[in-house]
C-alpha positions in Angstrom: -6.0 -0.5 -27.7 -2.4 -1.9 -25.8 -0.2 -3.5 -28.1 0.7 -6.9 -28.0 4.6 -6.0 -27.0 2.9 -4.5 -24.1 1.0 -7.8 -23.5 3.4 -9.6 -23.6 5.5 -7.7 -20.9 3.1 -7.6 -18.6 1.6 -11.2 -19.1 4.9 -13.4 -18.6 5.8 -15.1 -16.1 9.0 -13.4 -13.9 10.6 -15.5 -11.4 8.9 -14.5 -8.6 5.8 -15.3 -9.8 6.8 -18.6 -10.9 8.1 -19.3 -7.1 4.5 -18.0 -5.7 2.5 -20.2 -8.2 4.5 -23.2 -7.7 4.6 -22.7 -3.7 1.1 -20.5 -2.8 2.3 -18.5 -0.7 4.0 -15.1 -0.7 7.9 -14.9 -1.9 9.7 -12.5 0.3 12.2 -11.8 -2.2 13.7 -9.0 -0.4 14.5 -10.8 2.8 12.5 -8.5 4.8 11.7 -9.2 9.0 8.5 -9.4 9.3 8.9 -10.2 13.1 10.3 -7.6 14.2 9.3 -5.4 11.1 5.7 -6.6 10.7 4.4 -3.3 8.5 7.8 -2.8 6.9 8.8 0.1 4.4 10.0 -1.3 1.5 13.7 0.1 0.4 13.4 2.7 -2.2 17.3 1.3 -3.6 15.6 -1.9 -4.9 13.5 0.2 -7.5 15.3 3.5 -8.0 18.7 2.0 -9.7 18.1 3.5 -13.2 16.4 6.5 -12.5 13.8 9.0 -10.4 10.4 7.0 -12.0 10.9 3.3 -11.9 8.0 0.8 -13.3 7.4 -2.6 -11.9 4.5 -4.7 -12.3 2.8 -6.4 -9.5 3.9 -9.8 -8.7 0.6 -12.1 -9.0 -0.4 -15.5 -7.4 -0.6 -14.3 -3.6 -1.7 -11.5 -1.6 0.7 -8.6 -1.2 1.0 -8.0 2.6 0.5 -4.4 4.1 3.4 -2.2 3.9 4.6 1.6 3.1 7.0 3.1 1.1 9.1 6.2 1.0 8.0 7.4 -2.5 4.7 8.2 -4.7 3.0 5.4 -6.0 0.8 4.9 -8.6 -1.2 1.7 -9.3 -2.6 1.0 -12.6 -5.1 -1.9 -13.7 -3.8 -3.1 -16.8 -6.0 -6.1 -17.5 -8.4 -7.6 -15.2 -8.9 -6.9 -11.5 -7.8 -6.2 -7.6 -8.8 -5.4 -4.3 -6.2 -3.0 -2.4 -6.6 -1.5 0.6 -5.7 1.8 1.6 -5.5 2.2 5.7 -7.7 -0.8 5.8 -10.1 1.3 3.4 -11.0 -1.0 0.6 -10.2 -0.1 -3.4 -11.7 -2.4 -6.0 -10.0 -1.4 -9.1 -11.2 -2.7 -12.6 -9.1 -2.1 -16.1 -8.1 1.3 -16.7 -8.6 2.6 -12.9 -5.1 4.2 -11.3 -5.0 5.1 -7.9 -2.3 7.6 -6.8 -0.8 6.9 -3.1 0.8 9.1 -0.9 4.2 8.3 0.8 4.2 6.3 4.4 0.6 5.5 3.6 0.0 1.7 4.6 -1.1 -0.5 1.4 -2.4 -4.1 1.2 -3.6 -6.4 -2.1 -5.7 -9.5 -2.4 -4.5 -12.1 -4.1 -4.5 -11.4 -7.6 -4.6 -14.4 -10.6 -3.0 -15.3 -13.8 -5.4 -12.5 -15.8 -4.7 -9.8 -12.9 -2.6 -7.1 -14.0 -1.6 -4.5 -12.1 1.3 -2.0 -12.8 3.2 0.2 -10.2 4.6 3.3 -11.3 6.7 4.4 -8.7 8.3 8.4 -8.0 11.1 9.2 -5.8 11.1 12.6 -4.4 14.5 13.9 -5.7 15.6 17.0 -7.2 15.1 14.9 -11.0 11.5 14.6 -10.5 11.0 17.9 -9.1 12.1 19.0 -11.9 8.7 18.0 -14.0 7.0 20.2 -11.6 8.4 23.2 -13.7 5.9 22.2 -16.4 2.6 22.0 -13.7 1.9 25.0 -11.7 1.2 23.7 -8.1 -2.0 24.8 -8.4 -3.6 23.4 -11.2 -5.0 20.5 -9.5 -4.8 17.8 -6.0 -2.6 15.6 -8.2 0.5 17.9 -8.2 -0.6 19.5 -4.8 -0.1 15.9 -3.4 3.0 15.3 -5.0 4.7 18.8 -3.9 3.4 17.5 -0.3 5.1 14.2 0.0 8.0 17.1 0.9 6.0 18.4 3.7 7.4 16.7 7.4 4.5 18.2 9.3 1.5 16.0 7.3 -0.1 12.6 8.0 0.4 11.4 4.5 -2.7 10.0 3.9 -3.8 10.7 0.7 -5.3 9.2 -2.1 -7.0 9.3 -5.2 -8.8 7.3 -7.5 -8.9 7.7 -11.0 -11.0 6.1 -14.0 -9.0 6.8 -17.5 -11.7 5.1 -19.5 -12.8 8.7 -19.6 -9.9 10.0 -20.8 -8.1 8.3 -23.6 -5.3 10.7 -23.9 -4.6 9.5 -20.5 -5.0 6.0 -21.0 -2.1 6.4 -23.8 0.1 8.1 -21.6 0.4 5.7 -19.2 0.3 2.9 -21.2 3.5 4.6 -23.3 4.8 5.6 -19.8 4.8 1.9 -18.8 6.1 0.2 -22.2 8.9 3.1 -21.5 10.0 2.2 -18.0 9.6 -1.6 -18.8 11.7 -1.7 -22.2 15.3 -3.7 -22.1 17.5 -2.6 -22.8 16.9 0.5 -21.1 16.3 3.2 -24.0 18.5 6.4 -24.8 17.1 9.4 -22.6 14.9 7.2 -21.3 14.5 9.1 -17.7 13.9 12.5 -19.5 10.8 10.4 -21.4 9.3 9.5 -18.4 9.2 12.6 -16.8 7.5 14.2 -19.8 4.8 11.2 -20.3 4.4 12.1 -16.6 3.9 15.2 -16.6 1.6 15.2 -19.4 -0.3 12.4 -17.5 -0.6 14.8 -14.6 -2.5 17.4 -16.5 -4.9 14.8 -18.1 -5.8 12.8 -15.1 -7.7 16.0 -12.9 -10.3 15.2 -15.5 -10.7 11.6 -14.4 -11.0 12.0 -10.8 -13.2 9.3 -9.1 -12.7 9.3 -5.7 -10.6 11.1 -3.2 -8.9 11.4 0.3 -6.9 14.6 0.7 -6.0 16.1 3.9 -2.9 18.9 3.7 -1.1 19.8 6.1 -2.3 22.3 9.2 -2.0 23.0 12.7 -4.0 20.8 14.2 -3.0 18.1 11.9 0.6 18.9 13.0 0.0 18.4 16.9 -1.4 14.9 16.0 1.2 13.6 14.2 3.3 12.7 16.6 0.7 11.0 18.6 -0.2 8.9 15.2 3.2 7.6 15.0 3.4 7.1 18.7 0.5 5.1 18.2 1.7 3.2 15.4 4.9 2.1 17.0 3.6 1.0 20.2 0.2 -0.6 19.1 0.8 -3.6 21.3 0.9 -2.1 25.0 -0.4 2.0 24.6 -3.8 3.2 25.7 -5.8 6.1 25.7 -4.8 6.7 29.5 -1.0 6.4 29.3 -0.7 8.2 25.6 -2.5 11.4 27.3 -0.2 11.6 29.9 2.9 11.0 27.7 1.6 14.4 25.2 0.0 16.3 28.2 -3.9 15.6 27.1 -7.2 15.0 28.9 -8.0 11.5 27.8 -11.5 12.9 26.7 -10.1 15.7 25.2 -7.8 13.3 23.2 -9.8 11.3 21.9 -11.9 13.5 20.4 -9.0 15.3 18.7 -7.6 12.1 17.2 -11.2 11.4 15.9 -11.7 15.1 14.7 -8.3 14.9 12.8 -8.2 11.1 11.0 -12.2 10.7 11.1 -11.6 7.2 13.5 -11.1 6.8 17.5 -8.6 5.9 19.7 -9.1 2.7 19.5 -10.3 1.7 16.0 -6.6 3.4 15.2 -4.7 0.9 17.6 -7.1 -2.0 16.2 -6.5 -1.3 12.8 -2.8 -1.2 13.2 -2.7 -4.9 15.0 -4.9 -6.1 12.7 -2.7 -5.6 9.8 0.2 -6.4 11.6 -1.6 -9.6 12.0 -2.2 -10.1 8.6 1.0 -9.6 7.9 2.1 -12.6 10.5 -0.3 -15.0 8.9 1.0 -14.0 5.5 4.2 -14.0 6.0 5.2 -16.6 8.9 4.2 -19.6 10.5 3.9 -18.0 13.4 0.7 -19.5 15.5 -2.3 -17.2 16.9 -1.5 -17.8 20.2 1.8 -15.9 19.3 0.8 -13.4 17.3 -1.6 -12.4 19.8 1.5 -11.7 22.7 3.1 -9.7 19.6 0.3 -7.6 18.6 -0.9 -7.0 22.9 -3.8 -9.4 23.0 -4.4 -11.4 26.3 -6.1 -14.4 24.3 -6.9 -15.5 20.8 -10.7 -14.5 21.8 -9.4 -11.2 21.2 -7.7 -11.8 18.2 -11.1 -13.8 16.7 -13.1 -10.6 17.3 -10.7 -8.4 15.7 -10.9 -10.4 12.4 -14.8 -10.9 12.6 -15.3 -7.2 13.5 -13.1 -6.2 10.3 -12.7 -8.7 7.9 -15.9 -11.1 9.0 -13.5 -13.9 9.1 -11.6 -15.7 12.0 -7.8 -16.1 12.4 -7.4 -19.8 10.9 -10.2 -19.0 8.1 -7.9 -16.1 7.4 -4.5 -18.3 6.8 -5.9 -21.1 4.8 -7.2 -17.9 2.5 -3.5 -16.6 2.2 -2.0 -19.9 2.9 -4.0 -22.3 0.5 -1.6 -25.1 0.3 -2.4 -26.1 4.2 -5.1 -28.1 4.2 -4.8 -28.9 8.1 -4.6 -26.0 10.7 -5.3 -26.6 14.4 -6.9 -24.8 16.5 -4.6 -21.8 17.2 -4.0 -21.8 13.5 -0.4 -23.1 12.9 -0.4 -25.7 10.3 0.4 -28.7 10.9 3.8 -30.5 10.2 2.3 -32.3 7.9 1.8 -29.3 5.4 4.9 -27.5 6.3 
């Protein structure tokens, strides 16, 4: 059962949650760009200032907009529940499901309410926590093989795994007693060396509660698509199948099937997922209008733009910013709200 000093952590209101109820919309508290940045990487210094695990809880009242990170993350439902998606693959998590993320993976959350808790229990990959690893051979299961591989250049960094702890409730202690640890003020005596343990020992537990998984290690064909992947990622707006073959010295047929071989999706459902959460990310974050975002993200017209929403998320554009922009009651038609709600 969670204690009620645990509950009452997790359930009050911080400031940034008090600015996204009060305004409905997101609170860029870290003053990222999201215009020149649209799927940003959030900076690991904000998190790691007391240590190699760091526990934060996830901010409710708005969606959290697709991103990646330069660390491990784990994301526990605490109380109630959450949609996240994983490279546009969709995770419903319900109380006492974890899901373990790799690094540079890109992450997105519906809006989550006032009963919505979820928990991040974040790693940096530093000597400290490597440390832990001492305790768990490499071997013993996916969980510690994907944490030894967040080291590993030459992988796509893909990975996931779902967990349900209900079936485990050795493991539902430990990471209850590894959050009340990382969340405690003032920060404990030997702290750090606490979490590492409680980690450790949540490690060994959780190969038994294994619900779901993506893994995909590192090899040699993986490792002549990576570059491509990240070619692709950066230059979503103007590449295509013709002018990426001749940059990496491909057949364009041959390419294709090689990127759909080694990431399961094609050329172009790879380009169309990256605009379309770079999209997102526009609507949530900015007021910039579709007729803009479409120029950013390499669209000719918002016709484009409405089929990539309907194709993916069975929505259009402006239904899509009155969702993660609820206070604006008027949108026109290229969906910038109007001064009025501004």
């Amino acid at each position: 059962m969670p204690s009620i000093k645990l509950d009452n952590m997790l359930y009050a209101l911080n400031d940034i949650e008090k600015s996204q109820l009060s305004k409905g919309e997101n609170y860029n508290y870290m003053d990222l760009d999201f215009i020149n940045n649209p799927i940003p990487q959030m900076p690991q210094w904000n998190f790691f200032k007391n240590g190699s695990i760091a526990v934060t809880k996830s901010n409710r009242f708005s969606y959290v907009p697709a991103h990646t990170h330069s660390f491990i993350e784990l994301n526990y439902m605490y109380a109630g529940s959450c949609t996240q998606y994983i490279d546009d693959e969709r995770i419903d998590l319900k109380p006492g499901n974890l899901i373990l993320v790799d690094k540079d993976i890109v992450q997105r959350i519906d809006y989550t309410g006032r009963d919505d808790i979820l928990v991040n229990i974040l790693i940096k990959n530093d000597i400290n926590v490597s440390s832990l690893f001492q305790l768990i051979p490499e071997s013993l299961n996916i969980i510690s093989r994907l944490i030894y591989n967040v080291a590993n250049r030459d992988s796509l960094h893909n990975n996931f795994v779902l967990f349900d702890l209900n079936k485990n409730i050795i493991a539902l202690n430990l990471i209850e007693s590894l959050i009340q640890k990382g969340l405690s003020l003032p920060i404990p005596v030997h702290r750090n060396q606490s979490m590492v343990l409680l980690l450790a020992a949540l490690i060994i537990e959780l190969e038994t509660t294994i619900k779901k998984s993506v893994i995909n290690f590192s090899d040699s064909d993986m490792e002549s698509v990576l570059p491509i992947i990240h070619y692709i990622n950066d230059n979503y707006a103007t590449v295509s199948i013709s002018s990426i073959s001749e940059k990496f010295g491909y057949n364009s047929n041959y390419l294709s099937n090689k990127l759909k071989k080694s990431t399961g999706k094609s050329f172009q459902e790879l380009v169309d997922r990256r605009r379309l959460s770079v999209a997102e990310n526009l609507m949530i974050k900015t007021n910039v209008s579709s007729s803009d975002i479409c120029e950013l993200i390499g669209f000719k017209n918002v016709t484009s733009l409405f089929r990539l929403f309907k194709h993916y998320l069975n929505t259009t554009p402006s239904q899509y910013r009155k969702k993660v922009h609820p206070k604006f009651t008027n949108i026109s038609e290229d969906g910038l709200p109007t001064k009025e709600d501004i």
